[in-house]
N, C-alpha and C positions, 0 to 999 in steps of 0.2 A: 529837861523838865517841862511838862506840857500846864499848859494855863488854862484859866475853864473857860474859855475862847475855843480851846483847840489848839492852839497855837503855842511857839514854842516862845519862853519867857526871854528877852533882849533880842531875838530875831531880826535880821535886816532881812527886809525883802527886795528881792533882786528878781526880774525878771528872767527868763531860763530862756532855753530855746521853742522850747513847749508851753513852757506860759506864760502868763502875762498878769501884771496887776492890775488888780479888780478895783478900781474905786467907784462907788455907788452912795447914794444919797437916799433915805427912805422918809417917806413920810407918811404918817397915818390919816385917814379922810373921813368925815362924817359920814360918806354917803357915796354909793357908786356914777361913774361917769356916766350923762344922757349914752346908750350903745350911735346914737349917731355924733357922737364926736371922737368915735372910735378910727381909726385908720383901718385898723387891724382886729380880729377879737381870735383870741388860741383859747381850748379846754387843755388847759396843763393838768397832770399827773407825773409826781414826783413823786419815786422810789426813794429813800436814803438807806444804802445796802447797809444791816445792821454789824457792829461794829468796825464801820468804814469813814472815811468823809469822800465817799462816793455818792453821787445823785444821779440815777438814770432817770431821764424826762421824755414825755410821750408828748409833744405839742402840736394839736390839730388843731386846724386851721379851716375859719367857716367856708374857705372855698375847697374846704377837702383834700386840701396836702395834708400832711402830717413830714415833722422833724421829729428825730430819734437820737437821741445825745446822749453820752459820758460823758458828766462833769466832776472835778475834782478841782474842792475848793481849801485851801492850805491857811487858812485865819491866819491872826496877829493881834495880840492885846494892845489895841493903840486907839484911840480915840479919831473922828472924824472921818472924812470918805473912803480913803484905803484900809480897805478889808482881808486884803491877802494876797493871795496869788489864787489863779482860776485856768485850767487846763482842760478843754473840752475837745473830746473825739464823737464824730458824727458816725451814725452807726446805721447797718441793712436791719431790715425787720428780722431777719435769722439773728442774728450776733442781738439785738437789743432780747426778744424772745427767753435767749438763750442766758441773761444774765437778768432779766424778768422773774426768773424761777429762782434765782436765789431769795435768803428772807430778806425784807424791808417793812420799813415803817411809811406809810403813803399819806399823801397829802395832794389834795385837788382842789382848784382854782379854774379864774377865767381871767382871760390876763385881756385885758383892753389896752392898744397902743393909741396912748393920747398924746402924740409926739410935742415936746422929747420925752415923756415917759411910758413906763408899764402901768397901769394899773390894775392891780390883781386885788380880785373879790372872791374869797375864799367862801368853799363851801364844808358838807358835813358839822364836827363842833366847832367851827372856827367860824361857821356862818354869819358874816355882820361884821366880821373884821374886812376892813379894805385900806389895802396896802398901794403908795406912788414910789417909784422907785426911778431915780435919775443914773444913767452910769456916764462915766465922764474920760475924759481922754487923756489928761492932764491934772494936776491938783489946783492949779490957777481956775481952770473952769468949772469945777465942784464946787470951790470957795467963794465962786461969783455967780451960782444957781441962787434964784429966787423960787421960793418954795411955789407951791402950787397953788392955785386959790381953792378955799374950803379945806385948806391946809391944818389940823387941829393942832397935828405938835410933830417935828420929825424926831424919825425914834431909830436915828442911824447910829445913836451909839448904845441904844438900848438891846441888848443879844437876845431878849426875850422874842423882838420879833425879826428875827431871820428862820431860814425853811427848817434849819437844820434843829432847832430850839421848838419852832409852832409845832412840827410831826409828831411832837411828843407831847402837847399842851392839853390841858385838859377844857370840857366847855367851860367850864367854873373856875380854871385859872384866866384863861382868856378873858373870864365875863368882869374879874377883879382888876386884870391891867387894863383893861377900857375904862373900867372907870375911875381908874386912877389919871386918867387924861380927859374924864370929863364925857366919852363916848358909853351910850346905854342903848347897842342896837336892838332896833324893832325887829324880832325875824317872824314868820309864820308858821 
């Protein structure tokens, strides 16, 4: 029986040979990172192949790489930083191309690495939401993450905002869960 996670209801997650457990930490932010306190800045586009929990991602990169990744993400209804299991294959421009053409639901961002985290500022209806995201290696060091400063609320057990939930948000439900934490972004 699958749960409105995704995920399947008393599941343990176990590590495979192909994947691994995903624990990640999210938190919401009033306001996007100075771009010079960026390490890093990628324009992400995320497909989420429709009726899959598949995510093909295009991530360029401002010095002009680009990553091309199949991800598959396996949820769990549990509370706190473990999220699932996550199983990603890196892909040639032909193979990503080539599974580009099937349908999806898209969603783009700009993901700023303000180490240790991501910080993605979403564009299109979601413009004004910006998202920190910690991933952790262990549950001891999730549990021992101090939020970010300008931190407004973490919303790592709230499912409304992960990629897989936003792709399908409307501007007007997004503009109600912000302000239900107190955010009324300015956009132009």
């Amino acid at each position: 029986m699958m749960d409105k996670a995704g995920g399947v209801q008393g599941q343990t997650v176990h590590p495979g040979k192909y994947a691994r457990i995903e624990r990640e930490r999210r938190f919401l932010l009033a306001e996007a990172p100075a771009p010079s306190a960026a390490t890093v800045t990628r324009m992400i586009t995320d497909r989420y192949l429709v009726g899959t929990r598949l995510r093909l991602r295009r991530a360029e990169r401002s010095d002009g790489g680009c990553e091309l990744k199949l991800t598959q993400k396996v949820p769990i209804a549990r509370s706190g930083a473990i999220q699932g299991l996550i199983t990603n294959t890196y892909l040639s421009p032909a193979e990503y191309d080539l599974l580009a053409s099937l349908p999806a639901a898209v969603l783009t961002k700009t993901r700023f690495s303000v180490p240790p985290l991501g910080v993605d500022v979403f564009d299109g209806p979601l413009q004004g939401l910006v998202l920190a995201e910690g991933e952790f290696t262990t549950d001891e060091e999730a549990q021992s993450f101090t939020p970010p400063p300008g931190c407004v609320a973490e919303v790592t057990d709230d499912a409304r905002f992960t990629g897989g939930r936003l792709v399908e948000t409307s501007r007007q439900d997004l503009l109600q869960w912000l302000a239900e934490y107190g955010v009324h972004p300015v956009t132009s």
